[in-house]
N, C-alpha and C positions, 0 to 999 in steps of 0.2 A: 444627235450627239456630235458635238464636233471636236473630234478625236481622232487620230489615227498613230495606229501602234509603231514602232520602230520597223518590225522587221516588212510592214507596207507601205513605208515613206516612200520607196523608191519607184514602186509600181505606179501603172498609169490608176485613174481614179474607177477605170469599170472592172479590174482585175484585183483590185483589194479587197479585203471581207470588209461585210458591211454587218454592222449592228445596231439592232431596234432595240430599243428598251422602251420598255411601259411602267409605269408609277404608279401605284396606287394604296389602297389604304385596307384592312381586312380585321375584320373585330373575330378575338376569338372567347368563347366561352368558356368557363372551367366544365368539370364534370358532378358539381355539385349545384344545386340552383343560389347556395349561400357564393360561392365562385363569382370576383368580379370579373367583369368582362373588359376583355384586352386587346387594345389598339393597336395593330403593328403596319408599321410601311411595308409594303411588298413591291422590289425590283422587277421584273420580268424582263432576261434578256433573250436575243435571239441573236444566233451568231450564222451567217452565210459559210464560214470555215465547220462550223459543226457539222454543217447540211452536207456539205461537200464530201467528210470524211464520214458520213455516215451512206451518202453514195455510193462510195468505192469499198467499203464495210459489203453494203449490199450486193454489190456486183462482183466481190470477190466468192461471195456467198453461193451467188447463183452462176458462176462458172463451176465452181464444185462440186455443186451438184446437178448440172449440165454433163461436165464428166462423169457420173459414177451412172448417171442413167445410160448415158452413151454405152459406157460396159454393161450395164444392162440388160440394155437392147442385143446387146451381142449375145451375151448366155444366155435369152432368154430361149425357152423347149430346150433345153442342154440337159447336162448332168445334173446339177443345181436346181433351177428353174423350171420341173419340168409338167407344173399346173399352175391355172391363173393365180390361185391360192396364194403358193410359193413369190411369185412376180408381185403382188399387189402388199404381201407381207414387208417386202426389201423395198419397193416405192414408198410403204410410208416407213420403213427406218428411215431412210434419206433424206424425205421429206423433213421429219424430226431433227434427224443429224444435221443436217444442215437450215433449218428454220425456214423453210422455202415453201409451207404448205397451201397456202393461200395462191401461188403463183404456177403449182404444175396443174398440166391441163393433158391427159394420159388417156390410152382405151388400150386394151387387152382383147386380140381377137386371136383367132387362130386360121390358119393357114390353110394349103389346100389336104395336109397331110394331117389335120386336128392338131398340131402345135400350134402353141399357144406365142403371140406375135407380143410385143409391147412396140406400140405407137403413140405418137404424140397426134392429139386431135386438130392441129390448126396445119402446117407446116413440115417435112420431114426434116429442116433445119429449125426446128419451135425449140431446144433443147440449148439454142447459144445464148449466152447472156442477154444480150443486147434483145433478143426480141424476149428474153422471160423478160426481163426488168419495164420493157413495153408494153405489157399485159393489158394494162390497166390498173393493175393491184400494187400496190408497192409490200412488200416483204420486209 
């Protein structure tokens, strides 16, 4: 397509969003066999500024909840926290709360005194954005 919107005239050509469009054609059927059947165009765009703000979407996502495990970790065998049960219960509100469930990677051990630990299985910095968002999984 050769387009480019106003507010990316000024940038150089590898820092403008870029958009793919695809064209094609898609017959639909009614829900009666007496239903004719119906031709429509179908657009398909793809926009690199989508991709982008759904990036920082993500990565906002997963500092989030990189902090609240961080806390966590801290109360974990505390007042609050004080059986796997409890810990693994709050891991996955988190996980839900902040939509991240695919990308925490967690073990629950305990200590030399039977308190119960919350670690992360790769890293003890596995918990900062940048290496959740490096998993492999995207979120």
């Amino acid at each position: 397509m050769d387009w480019t919107p106003d507010r990316g005239a000024g940038k150089p050509a590898e820092r403008r969003e870029a958009y793919r469009v695809l064209e094609d054609t898609h017959t639909l059927t009614g829900p009666r066999k007496s239903d004719p059947p119906l031709t429509l165009r179908r657009i398909l765009v793809h926009s690199t500024a989508n991709a982008v703000g759904q990036q920082a979407a993500r990565d906002k996502r997963l500092a989030k909840a990189a902090e609240d495990l961080t806390k966590l970790a801290a109360a974990a065998g505390g007042r609050h926290y004080k059986t796997r049960e409890k810990i693994v219960a709050r891991i996955g509100v988190i996980a839900a709360k902040r939509r991240v469930t695919s990308c925490l990677r967690w073990t629950v051990t305990d200590n030399e005194s039977g308190t119960p630990v919350l670690a992360c299985t790769s890293t003890p910095a596995c918990w900062t954005p940048k290496l959740l968002s490096t998993a492999g999984t995207h979120c």
